[in-house]
Every structure is written in structure tokens, then in C-alpha cells.
LUMKOLZA-495994 format. One record per residue (C-alpha): residue in three letters; x, y, z. Coordinates in steps of 0.25 Angstrom, whole numbers, plus 5000, padded with zeros to 4 digits. Layout:
! LUMKOLZA-495994
ALAXYZ;...
***
This chain:
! LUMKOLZA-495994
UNK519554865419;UNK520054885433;UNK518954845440;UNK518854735433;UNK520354665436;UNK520054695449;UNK518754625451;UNK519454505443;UNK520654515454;UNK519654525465;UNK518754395459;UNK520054315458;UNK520254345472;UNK521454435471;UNK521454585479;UNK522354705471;UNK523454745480;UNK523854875474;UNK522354885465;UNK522555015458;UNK523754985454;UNK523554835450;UNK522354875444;UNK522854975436;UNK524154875429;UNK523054785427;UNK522154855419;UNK523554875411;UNK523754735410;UNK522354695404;UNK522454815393;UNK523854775389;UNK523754635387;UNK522054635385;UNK521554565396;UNK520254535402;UNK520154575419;UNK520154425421;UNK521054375412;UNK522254465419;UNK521754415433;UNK521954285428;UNK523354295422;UNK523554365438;UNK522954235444;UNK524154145434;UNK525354265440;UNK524754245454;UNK524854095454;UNK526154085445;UNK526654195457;UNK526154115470;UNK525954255473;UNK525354235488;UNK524254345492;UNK522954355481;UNK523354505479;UNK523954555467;UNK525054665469;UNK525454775459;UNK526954715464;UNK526354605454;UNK526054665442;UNK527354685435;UNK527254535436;UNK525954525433;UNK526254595419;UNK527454485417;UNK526454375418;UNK525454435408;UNK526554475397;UNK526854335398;UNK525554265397;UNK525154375385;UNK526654325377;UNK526054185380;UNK524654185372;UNK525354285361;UNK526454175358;UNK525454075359;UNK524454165349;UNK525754205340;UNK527154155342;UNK527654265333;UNK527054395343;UNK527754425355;UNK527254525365;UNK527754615372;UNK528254645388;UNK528854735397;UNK529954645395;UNK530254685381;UNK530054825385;UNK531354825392;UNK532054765380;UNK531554885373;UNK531854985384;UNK533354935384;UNK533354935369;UNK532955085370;UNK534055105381;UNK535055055373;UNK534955175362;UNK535255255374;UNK536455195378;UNK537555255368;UNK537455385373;UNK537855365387;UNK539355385388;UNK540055285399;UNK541355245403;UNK542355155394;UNK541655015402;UNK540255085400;UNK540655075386;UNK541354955384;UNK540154875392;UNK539054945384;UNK539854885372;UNK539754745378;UNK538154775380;UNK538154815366;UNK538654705361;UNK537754605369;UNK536554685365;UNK536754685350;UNK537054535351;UNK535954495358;UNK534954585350;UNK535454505337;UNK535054385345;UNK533654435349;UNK533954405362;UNK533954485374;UNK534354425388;UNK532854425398;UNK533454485409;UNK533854605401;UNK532354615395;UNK532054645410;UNK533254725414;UNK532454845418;UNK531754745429;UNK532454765443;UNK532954675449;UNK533754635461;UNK534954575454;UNK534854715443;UNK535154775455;UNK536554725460;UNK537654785462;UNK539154725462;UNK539054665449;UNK540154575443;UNK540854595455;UNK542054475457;UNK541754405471;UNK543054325469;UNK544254305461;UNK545254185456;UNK546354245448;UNK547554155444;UNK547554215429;UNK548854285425;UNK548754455425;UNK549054495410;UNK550154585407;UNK550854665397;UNK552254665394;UNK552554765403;UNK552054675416;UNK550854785416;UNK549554735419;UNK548754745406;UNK547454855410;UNK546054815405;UNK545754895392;UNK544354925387;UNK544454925371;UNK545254785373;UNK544154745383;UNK543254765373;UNK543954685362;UNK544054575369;UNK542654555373;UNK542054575358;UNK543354465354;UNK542554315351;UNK542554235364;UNK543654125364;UNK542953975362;UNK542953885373;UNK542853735370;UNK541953655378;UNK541753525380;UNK540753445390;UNK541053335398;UNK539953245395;UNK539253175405;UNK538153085398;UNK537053165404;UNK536353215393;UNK535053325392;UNK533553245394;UNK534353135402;UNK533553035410;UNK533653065426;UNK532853015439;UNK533252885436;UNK534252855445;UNK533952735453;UNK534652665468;UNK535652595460;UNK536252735453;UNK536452795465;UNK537252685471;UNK538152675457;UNK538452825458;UNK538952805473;UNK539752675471;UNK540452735457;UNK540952845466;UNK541552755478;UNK542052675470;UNK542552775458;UNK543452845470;UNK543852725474;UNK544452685464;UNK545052835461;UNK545752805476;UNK546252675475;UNK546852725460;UNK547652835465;UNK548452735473;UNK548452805487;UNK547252725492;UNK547052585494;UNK545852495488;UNK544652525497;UNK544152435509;UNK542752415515;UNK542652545524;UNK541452465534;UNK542352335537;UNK543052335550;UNK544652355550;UNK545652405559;UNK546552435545;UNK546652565539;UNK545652555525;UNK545352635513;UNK543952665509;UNK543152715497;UNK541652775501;UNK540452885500;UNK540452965511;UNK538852975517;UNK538053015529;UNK537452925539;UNK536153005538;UNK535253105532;UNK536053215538;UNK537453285535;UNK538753205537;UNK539453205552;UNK540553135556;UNK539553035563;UNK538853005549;UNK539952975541;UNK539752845531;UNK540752785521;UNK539952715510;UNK541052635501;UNK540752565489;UNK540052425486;UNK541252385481;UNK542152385494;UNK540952395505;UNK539652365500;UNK539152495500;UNK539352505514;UNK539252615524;UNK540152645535;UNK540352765545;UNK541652835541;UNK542552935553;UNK543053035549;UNK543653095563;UNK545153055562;UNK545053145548;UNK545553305549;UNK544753345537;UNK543853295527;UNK542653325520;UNK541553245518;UNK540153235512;UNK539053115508;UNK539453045495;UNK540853075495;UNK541752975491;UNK542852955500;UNK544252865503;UNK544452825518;UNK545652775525;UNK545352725537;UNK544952605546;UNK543652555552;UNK543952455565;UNK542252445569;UNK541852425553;UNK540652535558;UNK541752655556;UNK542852685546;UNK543652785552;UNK544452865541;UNK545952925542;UNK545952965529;UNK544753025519;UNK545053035504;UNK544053115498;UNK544753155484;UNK545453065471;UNK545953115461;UNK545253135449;UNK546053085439;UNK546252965447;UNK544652965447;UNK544352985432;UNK545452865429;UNK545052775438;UNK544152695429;UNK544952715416;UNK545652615410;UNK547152615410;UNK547252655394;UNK546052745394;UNK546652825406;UNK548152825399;UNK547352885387;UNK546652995396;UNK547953055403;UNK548753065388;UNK547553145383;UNK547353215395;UNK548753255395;UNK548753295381;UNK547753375382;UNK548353445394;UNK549753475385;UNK548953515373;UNK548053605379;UNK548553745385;UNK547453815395;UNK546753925389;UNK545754035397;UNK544453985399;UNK543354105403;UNK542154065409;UNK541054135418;UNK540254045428;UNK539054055433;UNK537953975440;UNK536253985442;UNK535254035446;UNK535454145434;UNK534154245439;UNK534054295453;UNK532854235461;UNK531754365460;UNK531754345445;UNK532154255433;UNK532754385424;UNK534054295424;UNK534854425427;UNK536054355431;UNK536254275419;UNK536154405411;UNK537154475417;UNK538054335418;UNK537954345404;UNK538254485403;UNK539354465410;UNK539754355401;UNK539854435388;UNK540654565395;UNK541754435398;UNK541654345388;UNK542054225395;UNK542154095386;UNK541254005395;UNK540154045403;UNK539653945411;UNK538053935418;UNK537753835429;UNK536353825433;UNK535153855438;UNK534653915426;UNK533353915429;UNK533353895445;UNK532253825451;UNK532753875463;UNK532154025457;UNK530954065463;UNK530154105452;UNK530653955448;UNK530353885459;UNK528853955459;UNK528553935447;UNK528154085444;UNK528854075431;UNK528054095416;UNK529054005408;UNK529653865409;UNK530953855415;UNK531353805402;UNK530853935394;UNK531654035406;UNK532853935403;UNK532753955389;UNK532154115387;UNK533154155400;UNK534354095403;UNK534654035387;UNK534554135382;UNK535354225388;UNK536354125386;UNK536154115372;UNK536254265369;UNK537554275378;UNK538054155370;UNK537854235356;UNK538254365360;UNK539554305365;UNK539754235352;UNK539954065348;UNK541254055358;UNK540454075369;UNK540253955380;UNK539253935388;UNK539053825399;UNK537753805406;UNK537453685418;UNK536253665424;UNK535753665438;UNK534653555443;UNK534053695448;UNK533753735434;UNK532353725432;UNK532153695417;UNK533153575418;UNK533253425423;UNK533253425439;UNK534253315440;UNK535853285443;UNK536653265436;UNK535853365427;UNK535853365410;UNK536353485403;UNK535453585398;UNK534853535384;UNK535353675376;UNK535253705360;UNK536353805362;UNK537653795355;UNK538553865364;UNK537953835377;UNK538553715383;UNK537653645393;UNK538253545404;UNK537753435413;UNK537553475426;UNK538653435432;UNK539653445420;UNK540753455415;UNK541553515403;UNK542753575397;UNK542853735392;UNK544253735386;UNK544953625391;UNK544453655406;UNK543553565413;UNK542253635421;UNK541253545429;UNK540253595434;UNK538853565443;UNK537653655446;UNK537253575458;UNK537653645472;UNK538553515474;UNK539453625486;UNK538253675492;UNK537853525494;UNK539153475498;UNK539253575509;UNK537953565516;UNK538553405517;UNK539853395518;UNK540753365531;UNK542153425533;UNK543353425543;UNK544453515541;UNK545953495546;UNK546253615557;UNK547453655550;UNK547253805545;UNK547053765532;UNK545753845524;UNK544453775523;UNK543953795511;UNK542553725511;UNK541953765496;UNK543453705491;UNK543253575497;UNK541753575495;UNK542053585480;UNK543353505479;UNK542353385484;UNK541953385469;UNK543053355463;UNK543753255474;UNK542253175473;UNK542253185458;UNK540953225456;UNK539953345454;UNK539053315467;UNK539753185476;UNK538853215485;UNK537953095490;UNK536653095493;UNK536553215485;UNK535853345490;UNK534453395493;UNK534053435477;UNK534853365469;UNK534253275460;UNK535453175459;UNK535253075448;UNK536352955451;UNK536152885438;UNK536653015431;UNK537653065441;UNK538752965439;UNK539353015427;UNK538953145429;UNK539353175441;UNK540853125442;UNK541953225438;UNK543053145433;UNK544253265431;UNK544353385439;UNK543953495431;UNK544553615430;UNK543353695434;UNK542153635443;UNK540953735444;UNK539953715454;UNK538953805457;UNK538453825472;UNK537553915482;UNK538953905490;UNK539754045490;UNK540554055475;UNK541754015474;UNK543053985465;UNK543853865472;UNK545253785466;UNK545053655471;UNK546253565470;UNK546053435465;UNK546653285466;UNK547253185474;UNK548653185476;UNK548853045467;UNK549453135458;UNK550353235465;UNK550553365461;UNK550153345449;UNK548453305455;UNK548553415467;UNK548753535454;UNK547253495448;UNK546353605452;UNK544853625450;UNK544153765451;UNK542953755457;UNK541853865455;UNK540453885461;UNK540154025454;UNK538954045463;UNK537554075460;UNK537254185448;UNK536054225454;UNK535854245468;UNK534454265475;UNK534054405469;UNK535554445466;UNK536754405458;UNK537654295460;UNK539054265455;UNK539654205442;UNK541254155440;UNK542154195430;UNK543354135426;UNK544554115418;UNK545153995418;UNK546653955410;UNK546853815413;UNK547053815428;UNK546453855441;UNK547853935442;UNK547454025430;UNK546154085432;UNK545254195434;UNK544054155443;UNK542954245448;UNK541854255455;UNK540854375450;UNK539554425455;UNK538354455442;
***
């Protein structure tokens, strides 16, 4: 038999590396799933394509592989032969293996955490045996790996604490007790009301579509939206035509662009103003007299200044920022904005703010040497120990990004790894932690098994408790508003963006400004053209894309170093009253990163951005 799958490699043109061995696993092979010499050289030739493996040598490094490969075209033909049967592999194996290994766990002694965690696992194990399901990266927890490697688990890389320390009568710091521990976790989780801010993008939507003319619209909506936002806040005058000559001081309304294909200087600096008040024109804008400022392409902006040539507007002042209630009322009518305040304001007296818990956490989910989905598992893990009332997941789901991805060397759909990998998980957590549990999930235009365009559709889900959002999207968890966006909106901003800063000691916080550009541009990407991979769709980006209030909470996911920033909001139309609004903005970096882990936020939140516990934790 030997002699045979060797003379069949050799006839396909492919030399034994390691042949005794090879051989040897082979012949193993052909008894264990009854196959001809030339039937397992052809399933080789199928692994060695689906590989790209480069040299016409097959390596013992290869078999364990191999074997993968053959399980999974023998579970094929027996589900097509009979749906009912189901064969066998060393992956159940190891689901047997930990099954034996959990009859030998009651008899090792361990400390009180030893125990107290054991009866968490316990419980998990129980709920998910009910459910028949078991999480895939446990299935192929004996596998080593990179990641199963670690060390400094859960380990807090950084901490916001405003939340109040709890104490007895006595003034004594109340200690952490085990039993009461306990109690507490097994205790139903508190309910958490959702609601989604909808956008009218729906699942299936029609997208490439976008033409000249919708492009244009979403530019001159913007200009003249701010203008109007400027003009109402009674500071600034009516806006001039920035290109006619004039030795008077003017005010001027316009998108800030580059006079090129390359970054901004201060020698490419162009002001494009609206049809309305220019025509659309173009001209160059000076920002020398100015001590700071920062500036990138498609950026609205107010000027004060003057242009004596008509070639040149030199600016004294930039206004970069409206307020946003201004913004969102601008185009109401009079009765339907007096309706708005009295039921926003009655809903701020009604209401009284409560403790939100929530743990955040952005794709890729799997480490790039494999597609186990070992960070989500241990994310989830994490989850139950804690018990949050929201748990949050921003994508990549499925990156196509991933190697294995991007090759093509996988056996399944990206729809069946979406499915039989992540949703599930996501379901057995959501069952063990009972029907108060919330979970959020956004996807990326990196995801692989979902529409490549922006703005992007949520996930079409069957799941009851899973709440899938647009990307970007908005929505409120117990009367707190999150907004979030899975495109690098920072990462891009910073490779374009131009900046001056005053020399008067004062800190320079880049990532602060870089994110605070959101909010002052009301919008989730104002930047214009958009970058390199973006598959910008201007006839759905309108609506989409505009953040009419400030949200409490604005998530943005980045390659950019984490981070947990208080970003003060407003103009100062309002006094002290507009300078108090604060936005938290959190970029809770990448789960998964390379062949490690990354890092996930957790956070309490009690009304304010002066009452909560934010951290940064790596898995």
C-alpha cells in the first residue's frame, strides 16, 4: 500500500519530504476513511491548491492539516448520502476528552476564587450542554496556540474613575466578600431598554447607484446646513461670496479642499462655498495670520476675513464648530421646535439617571494564524464572570483582512463561519445569561460575509435579543445615546489633516481634537474625498451620515492606540449652560491583534461623563 501512494505522489509530480513518515500517516489515512492510493493523492492535489503551498513537496509539517481536509470532505459525501449520520473527528475527540476531565475536577482542592470560579464554569457548562451547544474554540482548546499562550490576562491598561467609593455607616470602605460575590452574579441581570435611532437604511438596500448629481447635493446640503447653523446663532453675519474682491472685512461659509492630489499645505488651501452664495466657486484661502487651527479636505468652515486681489481670501478668524442644538433646529419650524424643547425638557425632569454597564469590544474576533475565534471566546467568558447589561460588538466579524480570508484557503462560506462561529457563540452566551441580556452588534465594511458599501445595512438577524445596528448608528440603552462607526474615520483624519498650535504651554492633545472633529462637523466621516477603500455611496450618506445631537457616548473603533477621551462640546451661544455638554469618546482598540490579543472597554456609566468607571482591559 505504501508503495503504491508513493508511486501515485511521484506520477503527480509531487517528491515525499519526510517519506517514511508521510508514508506511513498515509497508509493511515486510506485505511481509516477507505481510500484508493489515487483517490488520497487527489484530495492532496484539492489541499495543495486550496493552500497555495509553493514547492511540489509534501511535508509531514502538513499532515495534521491534511487530515483536517479529508474529515471534512468525508462529513460532506455522508451529509449528502444521509443528513441524519454524522461522523466523527479529532475535534469531537477533545469534546470528549474535556468531558472525561471534568469528572476529575471535584476532587482537587483550590483556594476560595479557585472555587468561586469553578462554580461560574459550572454553571456555563450546564447551561450550554442544555443547549447542545458548545463554543468552537473550546472543541479545539487542546490545540496550541499563540494567543492560548499569553500571559497578563485581563490586565487594566487604563482607568477613568468618577464613580463614588461605597461606604458603610462607619465611613469604612465596604471589603469585597466572596458568598455576597456570588449572590450577586447568579441574581437575574437588570433590563436594559433599547431603542434605535432609525435611519431608513434598511437590510438588501440598493447601493452603487449613486451618480454626479448625488455627490454635489451631499456637499452643498452640508455648506449650506452650517451656514444656516452660523447665521442662527446670531454671532455671525449673512455669508458673502469669499472670490469677489473687497478691501472690507467679510464672512464666509465653505468646504475646505486641496489644490491637488496630494496632502494639504498652506500653499494648497482652497475654500469652496456654496452655489448659493458663489456659484460653487473656488478660491485660495491664507491661514498665516491664524495661531492655531486645524484643518482637513471636506471640512465645513466659517471665515472672517477680507480678499483685496479676488485670487486670495486671507482669514483673521476660522470657526470650525456650531452648536448642535442650533444645528438640529435650524430647519424646524417655529411650533414644531417649541414642541421639541417642552418634551425634551420633560423628559430631563422625569427621568433620574440610572447605571448603565456595558463592555465594548471591536473586530477582527480571531488572531491571524488561525479562525478558532479565541478572542471572542474568552470576551464572552469574560462577559458572564461580570454580567454587564449591554455588551457591545463592532466589526470585522469575519475580516477580510484575515489571511486565511484573503486566500481563500477556507472550506466554508464566509456566511457558514459567520453563522457556525461567531452567532453562535453569541447565542449560547445570550441564553446562559438569561432574556435580560442585550447585545449590540455593528458591522464593518471589512466583514466578508456582508455588503461592501458605506453607509453599510445592519446585519439581517432572526435573533430576538440581538440588536443589529447600521453602520454608522445610532441608539439609545437607558435613556443614554451611543453612536457608533466601525470605519477608521481617526486613522483617516490623521494621515490628512493640517494643524497649528498656539505656543502658549497649553497640552496638545491630538487624538481629542482629531475626535472632537466629529461632533463640531456633525457627522460620522466629514471627510471629503473620502479615503483609499471606502466605498462611499453619496446617495445613501446624507441621512445617514449626520449626527444631529451630541450623544452621550460616541464609539469609534480605530488602529490608532486605545483610548478613553471627554470631549467638550458646543459653542458658546449658550453660555455656561452649552460649554457643560460633554461627549465620551471611546476607540477600544482591536480585540485581536496579529497572533496576540488585543483590548476591550468596560464601563459604567450613571448619567454623566462625571459619574463613571471607564477601563481599558487587555483579553
Amino acid at each position: 500500500m505504501e508503495e503504491e501512494i508513493k508511486a501515485e505522489f511521484l506520477k503527480s509530480g509531487f517528491t515525499l519530504d519526510e517519506e517514511q513518515e508521510i508514508l506511513k500517516k498515509c497508509h493511515t489515512f486510506c485505511q481509516d476513511y477507505r481510500l484508493e492510493p489515487s483517490d488520497l493523492v487527489s484530495s492532496w492535489e484539492i489541499y495543495y491548491l486550496n493552500r497555495q503551498l509553493d514547492e511540489s513537496v509534501v511535508k509531514d509539517a502538513e499532515m495534521d492539516g491534511f487530515l483536517g481536509h479529508l474529515q471534512n470532505e468525508q462529513l460532506g459525501a455522508s451529509a449528502k448520502k444521509d443528513p441524519g449520520l454524522h461522523m466523527y473527528s479529532f475535534k469531537d475527540v477533545v469534546m470528549v476528552l474535556d468531558a472525561e476531565d471534568e469528572d476529575t475536577k471535584d476532587v482537587i482542592l483550590g483556594t476560595p476564587i479557585d472555587k468561586y470560579e469553578k462554580l461560574q464554569l459550572d454553571i456555563y457548562d450546564s447551561a450550554r450542554k442544555t443547549n447542545g451547544n458548545i463554543y468552537s474554540s473550546e472543541r479545539k482548546s487542546k490545540l496550541v496556540t499563540p494567543f492560548g499562550k499569553r500571559s497578563n490576562k485581563f490586565v487594566v491598561k487604563f482607568n477613568i474613575d468618577n464613580l463614588p467609593t461605597i461606604e458603610t455607616a462607619n465611613g469604612i470602605e465596604e471589603h469585597y466578600d466572596l458568598e455576597d460575590g456570588i449572590i450577586k452574579r447568579v441574581q437575574p441581570l437588570k433590563s436594559s431598554s433599547l431603542v434605535v435611532h432609525q435611519s431608513g437604511l434598511e437590510p438588501g438596500c440598493r447601493f452603487m447607484y449613486d451618480r454626479i448629481e448625488d455627490r454635489f447635493n451631499a456637499i452643498e446640503n452640508r455648506i449650506r446646513k452650517h451656514a444656516a447653523a452660523l447665521v442662527a446663532s446670531s454671532l455671525y453675519e449673512e455669508p458673502m461670496d469669499p472670490s469677489v474682491a473687497s478691501q472690507r472685512s467679510m464672512f464666509a461659509v465653505g468646504m475646505i479642499c486641496c489644490d491637488g492630489e496630494g496632502h494639504l499645505n498652506d500653499k494648497s488651501i482652497l475654500l469652496q462655498s456654496s452655489v448659493e452664495h458663489s456659484r460653487g466657486q473656488r478660491v485660495r484661502l491664507e491661514l498665516n495670520k491664524l495661531s492655531h487651527f486645524s484643518v482637513f479636505p471636506g471640512q465645513i468652515v466659517g471665515i472672517k476675513g477680507h480678499n483685496p486681489s479676488g485670487h486670495c481670501l486671507i482669514a483673521s478668524e476660522l470657526v470650525d464648530s456650531v452648536p448642535l442644538s442650533i444645528a438640529a433646529d435650524a430647519d424646524l419650524p417655529p411650533t414644531k421646535k417649541q414642541a421639541l424643547d417642552e418634551e425634551i425638557q420633560a423628559t430631563h425632569l422625569s427621568s433620574t439617571p440610572t447605571e448603565t454597564t456595558m463592555i465594548i469590544a471591536a473586530g477582527p474576533f480571531t488572531t491571524t494564524d488561525n479562525l478558532l475565534f479565541e478572542p471572542l471566546s474568552e470576551l464572552l467568558a469574560y462577559a458572564t464572570r461580570n454580567s454587564p447589561q449591554l455588551l457591545i460588538l463592532l466589526g470585522p466579524f469575519i475580516d477580510s483582512e484575515h489571511p486565511q480570508i484573503k486566500k481563500g484557503t477556507v472550506d466554508l462560506s464566509f456566511d457558514d463561519i459567520f453563522q457556525s462561529e461567531v452567532l453562535r457563540m453569541v447565542q449560547d452566551y445570550l441564553e446562559y445569561m438569561g432574556p435580560n441580556a442585550q447585545l449590540v452588534m455593528v458591522p464593518s465594511i471589512r466583514d466578508a460575509n456582508h455588503d461592501f458599501v458605506f453607509p453599510q445595512p445592519a446585519f439581517d438577524l432572526d435573533s430576538l435579543n440581538i440588536t443589529s445596528l447600521n453602520n454608522p448608528g445610532i441608539f439609545e440603552a437607558d435613556q443614554v445615546m451611543i453612536g457608533c462607526c466601525t470605519v477608521d474615520i481617526l486613522k483617516h483624519l490623521s494621515g490628512e489633516e493640517m494643524s497649528r498650535h498656539s505656543m502658549d504651554g497649553q497640552p496638545n492633545d491630538r487624538l481629542s481634537r482629531l475626535a472632537s472633529h466629529i461632533l463640531s462637523q456633525q457627522s460620522f466621516y466629514p471627510l471629503y474625498p473620502p479615503a483609499e477603500g471606502v466605498p462611499m455611496d453619496f446617495s445613501l450618506a446624507s441621512e445617514v451620515l449626520h449626527i444631529s445631537s451630541v450623544p452621550h457616548l460616541l464609539i469609534l473603533p480605530s488602529d490608532i492606540k486605545y483610548f478613553v477621551k471627554v470631549l467638550p462640546v458646543g459653542g458658546t451661544t449658550e453660555g455656561e449652560e452649552e460649554q457643560m455638554k460633554r461627549c465620551v469618546c471611546i476607540n477600544p482598540g482591536r480585540l485581536a491583534k496579529g497572533e496576540g490579543g488585543g483590548t476591550f472597554v468596560e464601563l459604567k456609566y450613571q448619567g454623566s461623563s462625571d459619574k463613571m468607571n471607564a477601563s481599558i482591559i487587555s483579553i
